[in-house]
C-alpha positions in Angstrom: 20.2 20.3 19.4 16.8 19.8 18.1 15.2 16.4 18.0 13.8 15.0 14.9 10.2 13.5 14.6 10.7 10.0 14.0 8.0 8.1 11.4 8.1 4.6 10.6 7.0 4.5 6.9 5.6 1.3 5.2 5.1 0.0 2.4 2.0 -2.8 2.5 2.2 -5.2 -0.1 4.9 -7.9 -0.2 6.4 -5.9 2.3 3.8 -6.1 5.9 1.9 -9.3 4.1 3.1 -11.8 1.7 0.8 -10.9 -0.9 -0.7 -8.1 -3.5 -4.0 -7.0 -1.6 -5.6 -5.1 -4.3 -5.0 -8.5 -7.2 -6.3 -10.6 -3.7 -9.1 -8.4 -3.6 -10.0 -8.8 -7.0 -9.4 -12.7 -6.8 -12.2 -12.5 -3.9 -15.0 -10.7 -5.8 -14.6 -13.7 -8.4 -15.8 -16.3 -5.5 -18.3 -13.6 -4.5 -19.5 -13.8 -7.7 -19.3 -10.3 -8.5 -17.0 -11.5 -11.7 -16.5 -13.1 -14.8 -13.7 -15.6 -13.9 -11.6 -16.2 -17.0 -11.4 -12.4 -18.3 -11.2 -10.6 -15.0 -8.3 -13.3 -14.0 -7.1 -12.8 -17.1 -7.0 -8.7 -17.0 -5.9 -8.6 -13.3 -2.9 -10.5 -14.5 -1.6 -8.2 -17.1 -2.7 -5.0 -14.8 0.2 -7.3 -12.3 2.9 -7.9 -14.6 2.9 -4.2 -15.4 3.0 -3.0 -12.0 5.7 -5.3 -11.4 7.1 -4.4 -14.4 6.5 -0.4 -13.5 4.4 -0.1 -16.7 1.2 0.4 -14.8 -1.5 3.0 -15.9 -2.7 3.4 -12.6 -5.6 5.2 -13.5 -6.9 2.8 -16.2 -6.4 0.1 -13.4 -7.9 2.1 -10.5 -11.2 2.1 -13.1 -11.1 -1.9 -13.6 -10.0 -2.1 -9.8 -12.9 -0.5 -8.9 -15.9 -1.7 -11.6 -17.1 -4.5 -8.9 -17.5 -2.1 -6.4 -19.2 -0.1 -8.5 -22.2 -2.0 -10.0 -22.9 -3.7 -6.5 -23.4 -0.7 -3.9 -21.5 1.0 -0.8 -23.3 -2.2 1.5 -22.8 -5.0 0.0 -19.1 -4.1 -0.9 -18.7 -3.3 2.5 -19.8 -6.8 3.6 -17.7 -8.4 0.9 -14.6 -6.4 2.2 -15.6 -8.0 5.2 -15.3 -11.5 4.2 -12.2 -10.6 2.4 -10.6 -9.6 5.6 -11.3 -12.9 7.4 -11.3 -15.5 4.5 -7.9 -13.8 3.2 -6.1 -10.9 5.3 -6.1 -12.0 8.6 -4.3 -15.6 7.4 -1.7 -13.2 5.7 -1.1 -11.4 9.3 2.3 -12.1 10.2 3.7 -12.2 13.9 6.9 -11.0 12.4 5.4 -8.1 10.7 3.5 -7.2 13.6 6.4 -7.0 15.9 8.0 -5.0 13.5 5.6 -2.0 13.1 4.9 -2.7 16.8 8.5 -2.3 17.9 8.5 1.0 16.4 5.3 2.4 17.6 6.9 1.0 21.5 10.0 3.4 20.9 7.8 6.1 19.8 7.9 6.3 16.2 4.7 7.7 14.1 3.8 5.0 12.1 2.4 5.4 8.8 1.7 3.0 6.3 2.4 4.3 2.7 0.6 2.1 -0.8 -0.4 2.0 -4.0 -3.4 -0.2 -3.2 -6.6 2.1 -2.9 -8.1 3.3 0.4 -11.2 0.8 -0.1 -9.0 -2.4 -0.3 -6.6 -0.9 2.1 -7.9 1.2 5.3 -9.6 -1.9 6.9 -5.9 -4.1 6.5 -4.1 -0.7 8.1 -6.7 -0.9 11.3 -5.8 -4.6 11.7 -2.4 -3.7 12.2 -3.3 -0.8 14.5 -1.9 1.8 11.9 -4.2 5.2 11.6 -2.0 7.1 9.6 -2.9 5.7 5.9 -1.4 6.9 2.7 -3.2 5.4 0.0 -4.5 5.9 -3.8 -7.6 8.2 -2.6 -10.9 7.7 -4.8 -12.7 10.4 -6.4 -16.2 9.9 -5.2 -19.4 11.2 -6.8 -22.3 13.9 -5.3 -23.5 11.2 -3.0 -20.1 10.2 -1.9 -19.8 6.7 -3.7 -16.3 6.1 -5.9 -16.8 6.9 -9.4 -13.6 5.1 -10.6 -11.3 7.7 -11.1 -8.2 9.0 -8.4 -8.6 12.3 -6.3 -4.8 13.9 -6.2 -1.7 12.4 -6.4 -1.7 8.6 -6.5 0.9 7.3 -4.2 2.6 5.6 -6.7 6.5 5.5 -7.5 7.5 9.1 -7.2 4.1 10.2 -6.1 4.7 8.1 -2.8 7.5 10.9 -1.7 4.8 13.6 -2.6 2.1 12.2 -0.4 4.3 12.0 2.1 5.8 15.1 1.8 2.1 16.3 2.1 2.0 14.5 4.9 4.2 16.2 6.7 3.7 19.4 6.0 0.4 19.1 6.8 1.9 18.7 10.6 4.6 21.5 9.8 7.2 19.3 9.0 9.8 19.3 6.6 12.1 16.4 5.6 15.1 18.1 7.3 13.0 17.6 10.8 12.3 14.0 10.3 14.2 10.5 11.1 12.4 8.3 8.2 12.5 4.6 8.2 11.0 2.9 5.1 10.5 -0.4 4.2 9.4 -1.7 0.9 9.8 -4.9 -1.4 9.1 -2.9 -4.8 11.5 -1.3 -7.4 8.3 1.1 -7.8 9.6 2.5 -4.5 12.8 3.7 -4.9 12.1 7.3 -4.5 10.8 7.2 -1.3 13.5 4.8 -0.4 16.3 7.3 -2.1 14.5 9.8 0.2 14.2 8.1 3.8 16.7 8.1 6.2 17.2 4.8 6.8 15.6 2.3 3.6 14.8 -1.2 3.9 14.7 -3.4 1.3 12.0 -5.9 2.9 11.4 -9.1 1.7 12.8 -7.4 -2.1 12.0 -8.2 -5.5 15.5 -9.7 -7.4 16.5 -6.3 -8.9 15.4 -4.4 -5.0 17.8 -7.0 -4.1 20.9 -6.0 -6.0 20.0 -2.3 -5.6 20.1 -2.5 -2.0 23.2 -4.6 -1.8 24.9 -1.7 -4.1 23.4 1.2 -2.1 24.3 -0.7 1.3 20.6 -0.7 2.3 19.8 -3.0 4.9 17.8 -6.2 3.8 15.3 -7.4 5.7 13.2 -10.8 5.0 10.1 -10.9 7.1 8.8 -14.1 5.1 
């Protein structure tokens, strides 16, 4: 009997920490003052609601995600990711969500952390919770290797989640008949990658993940 690779795949926002890193993020470059307060809060907003609502232009977003890092430079945005980490992240690091991506990298699972939050806003919150495998929105990056605003590949986003991970895999010639998958997210967005794990997790799940879940028999998990 051949033994399946086991991977631990998670979703990061709402799901490891009790917030939306990349609206955060943009909330933190307003008290940077890298921002107009009313209009960006204003425009973040909507770009939310539509995400939540699975509306989302993910490429007109990435562009207005991006803008602040933009105009002020590779350094400085570096050292305002910085204070964006301690002022915001590390408060939103949960014991309980620790333990859990901790319990299965103990039993031997790959772990790999799965969003639709950009690599920029999210590789420095995967390190903190000791995660190297990153699936994220990748940024297309310009001759001198600075973001220009638009997305390299497939954004993992809704069904593009399953084909980054699928990628993934057989990039370590693996197919999804090899694996055990374990997948945890709060979002409706995610259903495809939950429809194609092994075992899905509704964790800590919007209302309608909720109901979902309770029809599929999915187990429900609230971290927070």
């Amino acid at each position: 009997m051949t033994v399946k690779t086991q991977i631990a795949l998670f979703d990061l926002d709402h799901t490891l920490i009790p917030f939306d890193s990349d609206h955060a993020w943009g909330e933190h470059t307003i008290t940077l003052g890298w921002r107009d307060p009313v209009d960006f809060k204003r425009r973040n907003h909507e770009f939310f609601e539509q995400y939540r609502a699975g509306t989302l232009d993910l490429h007109q977003y990435m562009r207005f995600a991006t803008e602040a890092i933009r105009l002020q430079g590779a350094e400085k945005s570096s050292a305002g990711h910085a204070s964006f980490m301690q002022a915001v992240v590390q408060n939103g690091i949960k014991q309980e969500a620790l333990a859990l991506v901790q319990g299965h990298q103990q039993a031997g699972h790959e772990v790999v952390i799965v969003t639709a939050t950009n690599e920029f806003v999210t590789r420095p919150i995967a390190d903190a919770f000791g995660v190297s495998e990153l699936i994220a929105v990748e940024l297309a990056r310009d001759a001198d290797g600075f973001i220009t605003g638009e997305i390299h590949g497939t954004p993992s986003f809704r069904e593009g989640k399953v084909t980054r991970v699928a990628d993934w895999l057989a990039a370590r010639q693996l197919g999804w008949d090899e694996v055990e998958t374990w997948f945890y997210s709060d979002s409706m967005n995610d259903v495809p990658l939950l429809e194609k794990a092994t075992h899905a997790i509704a964790t800590n799940p919007e209302e309608r993940l909720r109901a979902l879940a309770t029809e599929r028999g999915w187990r429900i998990l609230d971290l927070f």
